[in-house]
C-alpha positions in Angstrom: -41.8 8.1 -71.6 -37.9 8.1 -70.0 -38.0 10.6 -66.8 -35.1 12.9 -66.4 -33.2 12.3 -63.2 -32.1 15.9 -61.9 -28.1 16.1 -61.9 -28.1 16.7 -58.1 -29.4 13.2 -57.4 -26.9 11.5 -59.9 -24.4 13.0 -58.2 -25.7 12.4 -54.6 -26.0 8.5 -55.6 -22.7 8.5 -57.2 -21.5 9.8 -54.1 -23.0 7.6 -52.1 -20.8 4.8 -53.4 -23.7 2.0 -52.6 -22.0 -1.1 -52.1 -24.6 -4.3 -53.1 -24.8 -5.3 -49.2 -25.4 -1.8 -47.4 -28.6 -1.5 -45.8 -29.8 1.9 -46.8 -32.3 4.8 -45.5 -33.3 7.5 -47.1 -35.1 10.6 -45.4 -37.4 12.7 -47.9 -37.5 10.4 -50.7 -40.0 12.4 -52.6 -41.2 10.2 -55.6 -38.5 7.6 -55.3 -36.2 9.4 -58.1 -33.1 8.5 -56.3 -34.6 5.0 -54.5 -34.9 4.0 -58.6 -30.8 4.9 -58.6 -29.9 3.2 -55.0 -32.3 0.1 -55.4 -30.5 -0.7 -58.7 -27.2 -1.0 -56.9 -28.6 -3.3 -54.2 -27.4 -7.0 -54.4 -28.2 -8.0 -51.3 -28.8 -4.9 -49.4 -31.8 -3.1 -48.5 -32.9 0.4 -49.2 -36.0 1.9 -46.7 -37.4 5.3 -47.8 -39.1 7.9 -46.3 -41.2 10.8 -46.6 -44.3 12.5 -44.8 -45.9 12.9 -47.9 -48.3 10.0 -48.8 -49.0 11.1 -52.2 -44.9 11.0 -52.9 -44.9 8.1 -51.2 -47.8 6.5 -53.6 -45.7 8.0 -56.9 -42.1 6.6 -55.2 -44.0 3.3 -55.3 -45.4 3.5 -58.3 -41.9 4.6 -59.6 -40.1 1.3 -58.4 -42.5 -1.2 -59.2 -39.9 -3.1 -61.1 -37.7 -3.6 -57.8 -37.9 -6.7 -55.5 -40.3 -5.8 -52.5 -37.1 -7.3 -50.2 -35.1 -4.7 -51.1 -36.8 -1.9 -51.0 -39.6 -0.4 -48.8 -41.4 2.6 -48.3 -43.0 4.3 -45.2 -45.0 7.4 -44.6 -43.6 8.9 -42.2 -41.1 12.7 -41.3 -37.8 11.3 -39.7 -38.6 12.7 -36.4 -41.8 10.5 -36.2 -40.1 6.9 -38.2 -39.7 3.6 -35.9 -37.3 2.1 -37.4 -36.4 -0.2 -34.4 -36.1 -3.0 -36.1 -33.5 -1.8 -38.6 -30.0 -0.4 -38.2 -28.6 1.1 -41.7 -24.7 1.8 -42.7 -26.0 4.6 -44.9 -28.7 7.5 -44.2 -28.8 10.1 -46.4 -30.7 12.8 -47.7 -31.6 15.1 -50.6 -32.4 18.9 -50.3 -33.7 18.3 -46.6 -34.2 21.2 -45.2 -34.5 20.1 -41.2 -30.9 19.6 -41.0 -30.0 23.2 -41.5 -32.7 24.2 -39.2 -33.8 22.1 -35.9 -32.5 18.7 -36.3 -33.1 17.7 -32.8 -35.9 15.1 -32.6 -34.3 14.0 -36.0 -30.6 13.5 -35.1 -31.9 11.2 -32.2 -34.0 9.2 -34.3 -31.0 8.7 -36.8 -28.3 8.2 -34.5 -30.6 5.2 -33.0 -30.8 3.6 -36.5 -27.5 4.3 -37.7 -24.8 1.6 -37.3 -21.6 2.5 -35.2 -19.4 2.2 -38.1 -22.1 4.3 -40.1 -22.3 7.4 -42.1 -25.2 10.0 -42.5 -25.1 11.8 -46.1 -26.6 15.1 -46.5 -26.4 16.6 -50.3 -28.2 20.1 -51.2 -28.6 22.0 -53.9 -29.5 25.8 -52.9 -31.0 28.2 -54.9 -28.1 30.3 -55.1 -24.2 29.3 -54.6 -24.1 32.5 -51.5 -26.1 30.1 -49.8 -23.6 26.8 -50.0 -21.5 28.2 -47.2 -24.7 29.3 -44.8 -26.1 25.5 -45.3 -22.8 24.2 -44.7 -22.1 26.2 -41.7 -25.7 25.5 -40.0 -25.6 21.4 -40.9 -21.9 21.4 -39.2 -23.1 23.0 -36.3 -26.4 21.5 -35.6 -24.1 17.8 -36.4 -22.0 19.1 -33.5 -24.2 20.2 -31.4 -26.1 16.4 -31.9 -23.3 14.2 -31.3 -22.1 13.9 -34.7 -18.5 14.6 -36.6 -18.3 15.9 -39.4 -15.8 13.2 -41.5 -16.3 15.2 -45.4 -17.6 18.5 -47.1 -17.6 19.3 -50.4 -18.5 21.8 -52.9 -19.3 20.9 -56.8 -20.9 22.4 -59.5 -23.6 20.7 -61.7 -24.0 23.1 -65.2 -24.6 26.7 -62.9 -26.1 24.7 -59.8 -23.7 24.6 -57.1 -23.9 21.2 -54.6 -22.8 20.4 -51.1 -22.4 17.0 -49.8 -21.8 16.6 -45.8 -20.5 13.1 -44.5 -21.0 12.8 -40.6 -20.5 10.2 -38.4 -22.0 9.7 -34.9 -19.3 10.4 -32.1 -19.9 7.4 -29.8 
């Protein structure tokens, strides 16, 4: 039985751009829909994804089976919370994660310790409504700001009637 991959994520990977060498992390992976996407692209890079829910994590696994256990891991774990010490990434993003539009703080520390300098952190939504593109937008530039983060990229697509955001932001060193 094929699973349908939800347009937001094909876009989100397609945006990404994955080059075959980038280390990779992605926050709030759910059940590994996109992982599937990025791990495919992965020559010799390495994707690590997480979520706070084991029972997505367990599916996400399930899921990717099929990919090479050195490229891709998963962890249990909400950003704020992840040691990821031993790994610095040229590429977080995430999908419809709310946190970033809220309270980011504990997060935005956590991933400006594991991003590289030259790094980028991706955020892509899909709100309920298009009225509420502009509120997400505003709130993830400002909390970026506000956490030692430039915003490089915004834009604004529609999938069928959904509208999307993407956000490209870079730590200010």
């Amino acid at each position: 039985m094929a699973i349908t991959v939800p347009e937001r994520i094909h876009w989100a990977v397609e945006q990404l751009g994955i080059k075959g060498s980038e280390s990779v992390l992605e926050i709030g992976c759910g059940r590994g829909v996109a992982a599937d996407l990025v791990a495919g692209r992965l020559t010799t890079g390495r994707l690590v994804a997480i979520d706070r829910s084991e029972t997505a994590i367990d599916a996400a696994r399930e899921r990717n089976a099929g990919h090479e256990s050195s490229k891709l891991t998963f962890v249990t774990s909400d950003v704020a919370r992840y040691d990821g010490a031993s790994h610095s990434f040229d590429v977080v993003f995430a999908v419809n994660v709310n946190v970033f539009w809220l309270d980011p703080r504990a997060e935005m520390l956590v991933i400006r310790h594991v991003l590289k300098p030259e790094g980028r952190l991706w955020l892509f939504y899909e709100p309920p409504s298009a009225a509420q593109v502009s509120k997400i937008e505003k709130a993830c530039a400002e909390n970026l700001d506000r956490h030692g983060f430039s915003v490089d990229t915004v834009l604004k697509a529609k999938a069928g009637s959904s509208a999307l955001l993407k956000i490209v932001a870079r730590p200010v060193r």
